[in-house]
DRENDO-1510 file (C-alpha; in Angstrom, 1 decimal, always signed):
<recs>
REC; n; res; u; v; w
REC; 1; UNK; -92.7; -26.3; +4.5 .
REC; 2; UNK; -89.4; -25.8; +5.0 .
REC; 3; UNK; -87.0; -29.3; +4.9 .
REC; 4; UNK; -82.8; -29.2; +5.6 .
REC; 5; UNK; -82.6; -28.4; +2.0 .
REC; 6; UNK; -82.5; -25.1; +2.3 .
REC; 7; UNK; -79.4; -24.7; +5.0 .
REC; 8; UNK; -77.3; -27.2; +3.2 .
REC; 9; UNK; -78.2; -27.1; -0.2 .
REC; 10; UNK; -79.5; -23.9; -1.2 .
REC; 11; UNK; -78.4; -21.4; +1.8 .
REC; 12; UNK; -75.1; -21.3; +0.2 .
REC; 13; UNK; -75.5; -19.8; -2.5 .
REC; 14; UNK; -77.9; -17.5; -1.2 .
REC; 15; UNK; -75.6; -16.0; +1.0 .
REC; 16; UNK; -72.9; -15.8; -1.7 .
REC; 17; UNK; -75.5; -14.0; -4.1 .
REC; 18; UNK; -78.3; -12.6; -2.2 .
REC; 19; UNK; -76.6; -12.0; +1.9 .
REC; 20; UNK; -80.4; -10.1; +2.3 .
REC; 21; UNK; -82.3; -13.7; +1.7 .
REC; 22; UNK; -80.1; -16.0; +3.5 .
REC; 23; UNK; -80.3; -13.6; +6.3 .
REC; 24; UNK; -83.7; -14.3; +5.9 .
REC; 25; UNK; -83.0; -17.4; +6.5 .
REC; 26; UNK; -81.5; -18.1; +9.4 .
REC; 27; UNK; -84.1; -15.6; +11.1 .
REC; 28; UNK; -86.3; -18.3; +10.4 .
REC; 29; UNK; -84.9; -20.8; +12.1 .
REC; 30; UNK; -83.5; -18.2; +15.1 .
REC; 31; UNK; -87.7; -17.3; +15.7 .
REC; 32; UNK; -88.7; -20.7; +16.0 .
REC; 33; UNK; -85.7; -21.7; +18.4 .
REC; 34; UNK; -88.6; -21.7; +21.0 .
REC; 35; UNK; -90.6; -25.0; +19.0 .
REC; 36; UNK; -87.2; -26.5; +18.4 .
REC; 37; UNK; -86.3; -26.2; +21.9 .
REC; 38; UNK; -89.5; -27.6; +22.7 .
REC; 39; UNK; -89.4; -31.0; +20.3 .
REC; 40; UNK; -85.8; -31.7; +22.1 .
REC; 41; UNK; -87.5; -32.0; +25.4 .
REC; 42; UNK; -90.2; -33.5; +24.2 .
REC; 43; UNK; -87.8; -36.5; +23.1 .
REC; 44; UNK; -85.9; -36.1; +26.3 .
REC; 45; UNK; -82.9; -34.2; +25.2 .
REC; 46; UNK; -81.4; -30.7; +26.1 .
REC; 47; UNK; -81.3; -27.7; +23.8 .
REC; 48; UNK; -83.0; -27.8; +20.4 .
REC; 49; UNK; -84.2; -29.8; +17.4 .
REC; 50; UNK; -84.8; -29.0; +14.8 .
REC; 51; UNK; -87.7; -30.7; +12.7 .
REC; 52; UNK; -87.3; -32.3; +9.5 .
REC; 53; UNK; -90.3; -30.6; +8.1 .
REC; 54; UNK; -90.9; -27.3; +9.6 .
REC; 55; UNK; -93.6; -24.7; +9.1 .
REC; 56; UNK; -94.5; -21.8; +10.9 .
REC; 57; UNK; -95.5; -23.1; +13.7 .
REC; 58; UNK; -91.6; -24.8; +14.1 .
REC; 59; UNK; -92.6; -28.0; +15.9 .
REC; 60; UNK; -92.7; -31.2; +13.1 .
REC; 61; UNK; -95.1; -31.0; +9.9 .
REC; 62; UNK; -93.3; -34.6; +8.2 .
REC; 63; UNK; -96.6; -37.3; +8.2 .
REC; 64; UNK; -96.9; -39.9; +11.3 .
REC; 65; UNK; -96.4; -42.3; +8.4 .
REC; 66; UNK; -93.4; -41.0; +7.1 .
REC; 67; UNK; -90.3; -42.1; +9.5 .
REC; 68; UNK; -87.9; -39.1; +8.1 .
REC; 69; UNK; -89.4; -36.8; +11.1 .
REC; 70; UNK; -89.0; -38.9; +14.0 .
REC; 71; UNK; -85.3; -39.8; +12.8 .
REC; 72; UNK; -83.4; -37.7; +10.4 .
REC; 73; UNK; -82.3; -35.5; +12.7 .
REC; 74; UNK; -79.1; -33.7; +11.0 .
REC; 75; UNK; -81.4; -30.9; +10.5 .
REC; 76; UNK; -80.2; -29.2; +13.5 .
REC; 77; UNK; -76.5; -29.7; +12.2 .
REC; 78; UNK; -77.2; -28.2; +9.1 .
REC; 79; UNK; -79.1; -25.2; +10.8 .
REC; 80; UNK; -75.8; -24.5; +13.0 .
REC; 81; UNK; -74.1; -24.9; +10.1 .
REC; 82; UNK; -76.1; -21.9; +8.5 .
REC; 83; UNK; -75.8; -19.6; +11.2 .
REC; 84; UNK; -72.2; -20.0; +11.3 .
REC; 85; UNK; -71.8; -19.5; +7.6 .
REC; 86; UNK; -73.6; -16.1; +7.9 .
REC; 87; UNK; -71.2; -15.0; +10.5 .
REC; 88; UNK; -68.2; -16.1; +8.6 .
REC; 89; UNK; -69.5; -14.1; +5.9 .
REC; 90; UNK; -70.3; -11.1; +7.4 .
REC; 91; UNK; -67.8; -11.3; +10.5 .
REC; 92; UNK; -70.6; -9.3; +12.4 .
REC; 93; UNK; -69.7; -10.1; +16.0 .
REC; 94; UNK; -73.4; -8.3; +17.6 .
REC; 95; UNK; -75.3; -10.7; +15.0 .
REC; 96; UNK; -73.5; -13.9; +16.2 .
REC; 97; UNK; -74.0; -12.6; +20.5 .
REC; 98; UNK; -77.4; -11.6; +19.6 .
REC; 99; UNK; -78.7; -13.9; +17.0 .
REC; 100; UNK; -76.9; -17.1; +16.4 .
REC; 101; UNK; -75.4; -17.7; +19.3 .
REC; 102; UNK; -78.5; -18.6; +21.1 .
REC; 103; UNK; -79.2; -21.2; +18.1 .
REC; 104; UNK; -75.8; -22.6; +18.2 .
REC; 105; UNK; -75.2; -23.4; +21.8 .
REC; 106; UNK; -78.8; -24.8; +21.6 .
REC; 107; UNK; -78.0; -27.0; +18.5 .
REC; 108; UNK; -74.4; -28.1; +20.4 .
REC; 109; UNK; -76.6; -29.4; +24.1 .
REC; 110; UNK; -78.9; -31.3; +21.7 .
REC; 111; UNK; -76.0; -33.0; +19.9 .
REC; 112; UNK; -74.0; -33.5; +23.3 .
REC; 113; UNK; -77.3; -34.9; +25.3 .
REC; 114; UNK; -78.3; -37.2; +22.0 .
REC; 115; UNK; -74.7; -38.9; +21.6 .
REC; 116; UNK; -74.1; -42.0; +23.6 .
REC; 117; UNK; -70.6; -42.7; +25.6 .
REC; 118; UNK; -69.7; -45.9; +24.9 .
REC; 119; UNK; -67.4; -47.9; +27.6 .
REC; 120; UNK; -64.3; -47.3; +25.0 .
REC; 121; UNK; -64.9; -43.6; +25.8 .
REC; 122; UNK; -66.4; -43.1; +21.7 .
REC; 123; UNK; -69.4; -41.6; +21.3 .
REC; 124; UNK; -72.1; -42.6; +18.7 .
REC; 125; UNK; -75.2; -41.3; +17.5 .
REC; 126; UNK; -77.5; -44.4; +16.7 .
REC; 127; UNK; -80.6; -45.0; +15.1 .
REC; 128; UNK; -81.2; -41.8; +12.4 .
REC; 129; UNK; -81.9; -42.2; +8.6 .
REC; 130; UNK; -79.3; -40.3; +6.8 .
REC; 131; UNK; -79.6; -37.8; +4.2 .
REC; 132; UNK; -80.5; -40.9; +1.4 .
REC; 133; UNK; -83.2; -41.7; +3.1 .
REC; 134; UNK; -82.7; -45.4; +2.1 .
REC; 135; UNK; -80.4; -45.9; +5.4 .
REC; 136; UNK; -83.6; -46.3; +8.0 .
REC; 137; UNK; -82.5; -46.5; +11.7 .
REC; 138; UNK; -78.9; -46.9; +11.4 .
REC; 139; UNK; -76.5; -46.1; +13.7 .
REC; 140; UNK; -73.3; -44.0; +13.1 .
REC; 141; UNK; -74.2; -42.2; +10.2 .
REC; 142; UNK; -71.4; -40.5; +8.6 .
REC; 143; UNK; -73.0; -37.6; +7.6 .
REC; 144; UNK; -75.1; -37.1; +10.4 .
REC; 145; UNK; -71.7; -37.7; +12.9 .
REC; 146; UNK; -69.6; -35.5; +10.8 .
REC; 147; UNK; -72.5; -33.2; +10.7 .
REC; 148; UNK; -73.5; -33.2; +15.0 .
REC; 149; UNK; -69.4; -32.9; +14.7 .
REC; 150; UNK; -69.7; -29.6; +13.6 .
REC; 151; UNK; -71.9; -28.1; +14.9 .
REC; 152; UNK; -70.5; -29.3; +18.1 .
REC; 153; UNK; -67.1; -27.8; +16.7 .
REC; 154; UNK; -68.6; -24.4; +15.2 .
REC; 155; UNK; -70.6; -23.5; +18.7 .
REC; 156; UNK; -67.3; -23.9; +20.3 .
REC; 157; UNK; -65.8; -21.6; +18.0 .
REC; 158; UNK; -68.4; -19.0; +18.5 .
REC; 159; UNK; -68.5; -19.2; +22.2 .
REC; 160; UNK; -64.5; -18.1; +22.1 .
REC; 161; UNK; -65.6; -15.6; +19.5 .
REC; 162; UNK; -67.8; -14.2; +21.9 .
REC; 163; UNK; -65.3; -14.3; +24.7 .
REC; 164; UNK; -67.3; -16.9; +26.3 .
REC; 165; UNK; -66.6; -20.4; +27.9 .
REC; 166; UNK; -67.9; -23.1; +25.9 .
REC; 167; UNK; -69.2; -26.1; +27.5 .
REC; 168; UNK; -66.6; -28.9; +27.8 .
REC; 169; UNK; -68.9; -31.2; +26.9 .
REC; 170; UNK; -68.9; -29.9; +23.2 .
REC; 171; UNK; -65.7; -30.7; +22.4 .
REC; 172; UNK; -65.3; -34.2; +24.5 .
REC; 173; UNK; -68.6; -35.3; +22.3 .
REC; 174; UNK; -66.9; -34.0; +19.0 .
REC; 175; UNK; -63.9; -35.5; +19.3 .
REC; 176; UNK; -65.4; -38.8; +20.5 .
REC; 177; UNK; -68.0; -39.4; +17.5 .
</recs>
């Protein structure tokens, strides 16, 4: 099984000593976009999410009993996160078009259809555990904001990158959580 781990704490070091592994890696996660794509709908969201606990099959191995599944959801930050650290690394423009980009505009319509508008205008992600896993169900996680933040941030980047129009509604979100 494969948990968030390995984008945010072991992926960078791969890519800094082994490129051919971490490229490995975010293939992974660009072949199961489909199953990630498929567990956003399925919780009534847009684009893709990312399971906690992933396997081959990329729809969510974590236990019913085990809450981390249904609500730790910064995986799909961290998976952005990933992609955008290979291209930054390798600055190969076909691999971001043909690769990561579809994983990164996916991962930025989850993060803008899962944050909430609130009357102020602020937008807040509620009811995640955080990375400690002793924070059950809060709302306004700071990592997972920051986190949704950036990926939000990063697929905006790429889109210009690309010479495409990113979706207004990245940006709004980002600067609103």
């Amino acid at each position: 099984h494969v948990f968030w781990d390995m984008e945010t704490r072991m992926y960078p070091a791969l890519l800094a000593q082994h490129p051919d592994i971490a490229e490995g890696a975010t293939a992974y996660r660009q072949r199961l976009l489909p199953g990630a794509e498929a567990y956003a709908a399925a919780g009534g969201w847009q684009g893709a999410r990312f399971p906690w606990e992933s396997a081959s099959t990329g729809d969510e191995q974590t236990p019913t009993w085990a809450d981390t599944g249904k609500y730790e959801i910064h995986v799909t930050a961290d998976v952005a996160l990933a992609q955008w650290q290979y291209y930054q690394a390798t600055g190969d423009e076909q691999w971001l078009a043909d690769k990561a980009w579809p994983v990164l505009e996916a991962a930025a319509d989850f993060w803008a259809s899962r944050a909430t508008r609130a009357d102020d205008g602020s937008y807040h992600i509620d009811d995640v555990i955080a990375p400690d896993e002793y924070a059950v169900r809060v709302d306004d996680n700071v990592y997972t904001n920051v986190a949704a933040a950036s990926a939000l941030r990063i697929a905006t980047a790429a889109a210009k990158t690309l010479g495409r129009t990113p979706d207004a509604r990245w940006s709004t979100v980002a600067d609103g959580i």
